[in-house]
N, C-alpha and C positions, 0 to 999 in steps of 0.2 A: 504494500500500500504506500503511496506516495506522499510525502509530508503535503498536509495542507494549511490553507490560513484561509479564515472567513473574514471579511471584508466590513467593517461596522459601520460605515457608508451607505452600501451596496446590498449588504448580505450575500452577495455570494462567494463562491468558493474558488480559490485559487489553486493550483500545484503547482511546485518547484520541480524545476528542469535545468540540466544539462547540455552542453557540448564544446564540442573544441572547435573553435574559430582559427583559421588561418588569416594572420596580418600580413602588413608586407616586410619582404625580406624573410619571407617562409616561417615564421616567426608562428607559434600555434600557441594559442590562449583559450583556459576554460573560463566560457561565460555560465552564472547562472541565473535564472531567469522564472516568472510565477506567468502560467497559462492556464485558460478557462477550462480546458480538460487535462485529464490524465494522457498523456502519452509517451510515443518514445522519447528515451531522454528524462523521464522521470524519475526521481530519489528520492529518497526514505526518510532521509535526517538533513537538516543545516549542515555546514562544512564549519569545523570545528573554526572559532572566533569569530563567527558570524552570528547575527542575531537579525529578528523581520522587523520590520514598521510598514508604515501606514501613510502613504502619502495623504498628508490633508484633504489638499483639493480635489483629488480624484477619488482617493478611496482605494487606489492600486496599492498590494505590497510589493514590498524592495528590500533588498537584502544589504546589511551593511555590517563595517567590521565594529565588532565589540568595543564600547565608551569603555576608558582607564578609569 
C-alpha cells in the first residue's frame, strides 16, 4: 500500500511517487512527487529526513526536508 496524505483543503487523497529523472550532462536525479492515484512508481514510506505539508493555497502536498 502506498503512503498517502489527505488533503484538508480538498479532502482528497494523494500518493507519493517515485522516479529517476535524467538532467543534463546525463546526470540522473530521484524526484519524489504526491499523485491523485496509486500507480507505478509508488512507495510505502517518506524517504528518511523528509517530512509532508500542505500547500496553503492549493491544498496540494509536498515533501520537504526535516526543520532543525
Amino acid at each position: 500500500m502506498a503512503f498517502s496524505v489527505k488533503s484538508k483543503k480538498s479532502g482528497k487523497t494523494y500518493y507519493l511517487h517515485t522516479k529517476e529523472v535524467k538532467l543534463k550532462g546525463d546526470r540522473k536525479q530521484r524526484i519524489y512527487y504526491f499523485a491523485g492515484a496509486e500507480s507505478k512508481g509508488a512507495i510505502d514510506a517518506i524517504p528518511a529526513g523528509y517530512e509532508t505539508m500542505e500547500n496553503k493555497k492549493t491544498g496540494l502536498p509536498m515533501l520537504r526536508k526535516k526543520k532543525k
